[in-house]
C-alpha positions as CSV (number, residue, x, y, z in Angstrom):
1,X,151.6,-42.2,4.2
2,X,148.5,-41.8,6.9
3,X,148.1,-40.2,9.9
4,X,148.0,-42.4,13.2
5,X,145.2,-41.3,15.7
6,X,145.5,-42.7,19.4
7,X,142.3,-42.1,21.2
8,X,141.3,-42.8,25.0
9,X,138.1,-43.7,25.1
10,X,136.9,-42.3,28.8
11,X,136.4,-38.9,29.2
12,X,137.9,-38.6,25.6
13,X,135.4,-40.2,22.9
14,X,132.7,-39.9,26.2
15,X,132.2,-37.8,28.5
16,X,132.3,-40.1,31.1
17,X,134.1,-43.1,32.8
18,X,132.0,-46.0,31.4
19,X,132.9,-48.1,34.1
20,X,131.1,-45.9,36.7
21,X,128.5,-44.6,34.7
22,X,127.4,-48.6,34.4
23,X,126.4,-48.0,38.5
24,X,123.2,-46.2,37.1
25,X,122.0,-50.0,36.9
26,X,122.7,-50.8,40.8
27,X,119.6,-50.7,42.8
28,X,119.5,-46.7,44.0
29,X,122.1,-46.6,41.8
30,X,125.0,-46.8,43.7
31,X,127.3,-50.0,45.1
32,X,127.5,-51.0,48.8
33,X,130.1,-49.1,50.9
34,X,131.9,-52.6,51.4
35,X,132.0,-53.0,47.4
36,X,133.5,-49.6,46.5
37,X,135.8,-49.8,49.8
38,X,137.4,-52.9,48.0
39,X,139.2,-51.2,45.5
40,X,143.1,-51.3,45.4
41,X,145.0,-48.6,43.5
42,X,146.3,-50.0,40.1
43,X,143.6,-53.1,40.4
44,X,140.8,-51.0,38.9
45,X,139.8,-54.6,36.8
46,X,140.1,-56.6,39.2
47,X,137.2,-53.9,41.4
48,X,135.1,-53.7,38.0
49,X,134.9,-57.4,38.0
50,X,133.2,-57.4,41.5
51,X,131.0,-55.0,40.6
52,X,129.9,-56.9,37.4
53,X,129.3,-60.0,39.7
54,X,127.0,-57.8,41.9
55,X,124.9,-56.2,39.5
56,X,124.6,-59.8,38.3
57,X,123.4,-60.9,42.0
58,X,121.1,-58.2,41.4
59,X,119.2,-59.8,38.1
60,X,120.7,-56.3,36.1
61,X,120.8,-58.4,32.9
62,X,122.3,-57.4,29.4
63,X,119.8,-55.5,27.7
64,X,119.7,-53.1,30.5
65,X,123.3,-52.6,30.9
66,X,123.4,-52.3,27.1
67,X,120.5,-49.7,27.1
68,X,122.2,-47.9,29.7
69,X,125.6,-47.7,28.0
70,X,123.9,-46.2,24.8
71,X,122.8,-43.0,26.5
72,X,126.3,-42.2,27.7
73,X,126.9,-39.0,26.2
74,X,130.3,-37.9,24.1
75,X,132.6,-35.5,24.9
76,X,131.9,-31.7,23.3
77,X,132.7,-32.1,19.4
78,X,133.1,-35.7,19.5
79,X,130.5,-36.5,17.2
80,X,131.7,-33.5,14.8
81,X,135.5,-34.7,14.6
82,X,134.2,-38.9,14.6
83,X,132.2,-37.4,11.4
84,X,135.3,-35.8,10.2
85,X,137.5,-38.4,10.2
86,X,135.0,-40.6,8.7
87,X,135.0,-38.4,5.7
88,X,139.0,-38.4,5.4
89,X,139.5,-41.9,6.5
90,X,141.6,-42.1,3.8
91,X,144.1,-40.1,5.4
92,X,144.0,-42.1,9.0
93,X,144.7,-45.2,10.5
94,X,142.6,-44.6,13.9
95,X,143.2,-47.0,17.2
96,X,141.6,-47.1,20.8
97,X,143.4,-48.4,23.8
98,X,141.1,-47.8,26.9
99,X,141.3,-48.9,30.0
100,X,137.6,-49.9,29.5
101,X,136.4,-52.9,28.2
102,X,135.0,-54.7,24.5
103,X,131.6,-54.9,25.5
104,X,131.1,-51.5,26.9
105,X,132.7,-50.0,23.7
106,X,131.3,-51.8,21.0
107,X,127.8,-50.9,22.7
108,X,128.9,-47.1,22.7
109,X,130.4,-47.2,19.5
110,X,127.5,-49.1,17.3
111,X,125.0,-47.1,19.2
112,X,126.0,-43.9,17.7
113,X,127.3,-45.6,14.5
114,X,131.0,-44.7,14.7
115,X,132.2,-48.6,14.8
116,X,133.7,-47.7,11.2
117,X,136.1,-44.9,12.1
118,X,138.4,-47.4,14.2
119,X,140.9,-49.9,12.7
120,X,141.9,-51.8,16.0
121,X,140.0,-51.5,19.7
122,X,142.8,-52.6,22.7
123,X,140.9,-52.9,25.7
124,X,140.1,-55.1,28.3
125,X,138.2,-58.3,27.3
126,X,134.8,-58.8,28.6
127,X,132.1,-61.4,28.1
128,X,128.6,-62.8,29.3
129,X,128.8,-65.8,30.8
130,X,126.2,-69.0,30.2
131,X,124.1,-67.0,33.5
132,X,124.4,-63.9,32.5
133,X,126.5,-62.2,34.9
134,X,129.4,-60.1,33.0
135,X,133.0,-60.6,33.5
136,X,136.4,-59.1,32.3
137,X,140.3,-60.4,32.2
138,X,142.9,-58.6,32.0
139,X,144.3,-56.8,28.8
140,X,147.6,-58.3,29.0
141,X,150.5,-58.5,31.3
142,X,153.7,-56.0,31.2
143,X,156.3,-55.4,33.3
144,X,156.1,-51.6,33.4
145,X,156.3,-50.2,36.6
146,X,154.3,-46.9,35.8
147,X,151.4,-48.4,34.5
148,X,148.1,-50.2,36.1
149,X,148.8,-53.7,36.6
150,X,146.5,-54.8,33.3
151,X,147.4,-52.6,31.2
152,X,150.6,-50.5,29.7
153,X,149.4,-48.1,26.8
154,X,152.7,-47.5,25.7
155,X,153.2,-51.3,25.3
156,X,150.3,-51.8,23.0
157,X,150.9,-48.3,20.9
158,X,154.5,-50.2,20.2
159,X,153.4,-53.5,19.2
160,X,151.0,-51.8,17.5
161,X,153.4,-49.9,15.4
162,X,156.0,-52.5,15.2
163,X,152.9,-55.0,13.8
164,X,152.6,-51.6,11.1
165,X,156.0,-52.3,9.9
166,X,156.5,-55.8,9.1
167,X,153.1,-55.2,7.3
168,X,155.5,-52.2,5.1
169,X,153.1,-49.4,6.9
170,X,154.6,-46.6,8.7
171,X,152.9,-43.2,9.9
172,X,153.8,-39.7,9.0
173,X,152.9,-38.6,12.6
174,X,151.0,-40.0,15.8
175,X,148.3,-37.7,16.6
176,X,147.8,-38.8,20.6
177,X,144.2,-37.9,22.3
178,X,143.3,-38.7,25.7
179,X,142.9,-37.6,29.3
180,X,144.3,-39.7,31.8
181,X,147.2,-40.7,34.0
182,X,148.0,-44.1,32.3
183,X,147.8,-42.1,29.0
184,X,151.4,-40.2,29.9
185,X,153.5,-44.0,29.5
186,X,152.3,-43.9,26.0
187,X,153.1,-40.0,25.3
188,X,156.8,-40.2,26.6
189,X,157.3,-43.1,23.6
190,X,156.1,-40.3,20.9
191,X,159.3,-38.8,19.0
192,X,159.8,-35.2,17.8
193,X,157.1,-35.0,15.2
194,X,154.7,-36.5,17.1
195,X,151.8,-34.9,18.8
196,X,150.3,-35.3,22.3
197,X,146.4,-33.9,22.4
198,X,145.9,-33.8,26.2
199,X,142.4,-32.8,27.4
200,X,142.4,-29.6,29.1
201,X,141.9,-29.4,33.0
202,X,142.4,-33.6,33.3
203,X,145.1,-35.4,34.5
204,X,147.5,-36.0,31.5
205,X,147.6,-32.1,31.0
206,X,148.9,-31.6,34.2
207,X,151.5,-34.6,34.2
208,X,152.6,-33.3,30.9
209,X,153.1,-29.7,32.8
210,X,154.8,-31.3,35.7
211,X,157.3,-32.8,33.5
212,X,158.1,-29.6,31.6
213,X,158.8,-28.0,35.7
214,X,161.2,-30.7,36.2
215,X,163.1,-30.1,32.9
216,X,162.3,-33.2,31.4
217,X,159.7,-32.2,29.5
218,X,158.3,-35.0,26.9
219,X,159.7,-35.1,23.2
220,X,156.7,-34.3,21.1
221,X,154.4,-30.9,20.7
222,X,151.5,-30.7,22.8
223,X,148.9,-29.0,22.0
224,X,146.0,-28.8,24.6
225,X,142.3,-29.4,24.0
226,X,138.9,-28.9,25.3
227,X,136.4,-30.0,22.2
228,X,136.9,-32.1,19.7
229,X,136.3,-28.8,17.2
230,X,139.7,-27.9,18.5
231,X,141.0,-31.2,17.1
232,X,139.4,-31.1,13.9
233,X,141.0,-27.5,13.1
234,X,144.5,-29.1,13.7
235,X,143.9,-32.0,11.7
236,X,142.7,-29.8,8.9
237,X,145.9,-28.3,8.9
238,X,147.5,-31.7,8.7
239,X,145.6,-32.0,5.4
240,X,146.8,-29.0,4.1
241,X,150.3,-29.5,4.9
């Protein structure tokens, strides 16, 4: 029996929201007023997908994005616990669903060399087209209310799981890391043994908190973190047990 670890990727394997830190290509580095004006709450894609189009206007071409992406830096004691894990892989099954997209996290990932640690990537699709210009679709369609239109965490972690069992694999525990809003759909589907890692002083902590306040607080332990050295004590513990 493994563990299962759920990571964000955003301001949880990086220390930074891929999708803006991309801008650094845009002339001055920064978008038109116009550009980031046109961006609808819940339709984050659809808004990246303009911008891709205009740094494509621009001639920003692929090996620059790509360069770009690889100096993104990670999160405190990322690197350490990636390492970790990679050394006691035996022991976990490890997933991303990020509200990101393939191309931005297979740059990331192969740059530093931690493609290995992850079994499964779930993130939006993206692509180069024949010109050059890079798009992205939407992950999938879901009818949860509480989620961005492209994409319901909690929906993937399930068919994830449910994919697990008719393949005869289950998980001791789900070991969830992450930082955002859409990463509370996902943590309200984790049972009693379960634990949800929220990033300390970011938005999941406090929507975890907020829930507790209105006596409804979520079923699994949570256990709050800042660097990923916290994280590799507690998994170490895991081992142990």
């Amino acid at each position: 029996m493994k563990f299962l670890l759920v990571f964000d990727f955003d301001h949880t394997i990086i220390d930074e929201n891929s999708d803006t830190w991309i801008v650094k290509c845009a002339p001055e580095k920064k978008l038109p007023n116009e550009l980031r004006n046109s961006y609808r709450p819940g339709h984050w894609t659809d808004y990246m997908g303009r911008v891709f189009a205009y740094l494509g206007d621009r001639g920003v071409g692929e090996d620059e994005m790509r360069s770009t992406m690889a100096a993104v830096p990670f999160t405190p004691g990322l690197v350490d616990l990636l390492g970790f894990i990679i050394k006691n892989k035996e022991f976990f099954d490890c997933i991303i669903i990020s509200d990101s997209n393939t191309v931005f996290i297979d740059w990331i990932l192969k740059a530093a060399d931690f493609h290995k640690v992850f079994d499964e990537v779930f993130t939006n699709p993206a692509a180069f087209t024949s010109t050059g210009y890079l798009t992205v679709q939407h992950f999938h369609t879901h009818h949860c209310a509480k989620c961005p239109k492209n994409l319901c965490k909690r929906k993937v972690l399930e068919e994830f799981l449910e994919k697990k069992l008719e393949q005869g694999a289950s998980y001791t525990q789900i070991v969830y890391i992450g930082d955002g809003g859409n990463d509370l759909c996902p943590v309200t589907f984790l049972k009693k043994g379960d634990i949800a890692m929220p990033r300390q002083g970011y938005t999941l902590e406090k929507k975890i908190s907020q829930l507790s306040q209105d006596l409804s607080p979520v079923e699994c332990s949570v256990l709050v973190w800042s660097s990923g050295v916290e994280i590799i004590s507690y998994l170490k513990q895991l081992l142990k047990e």
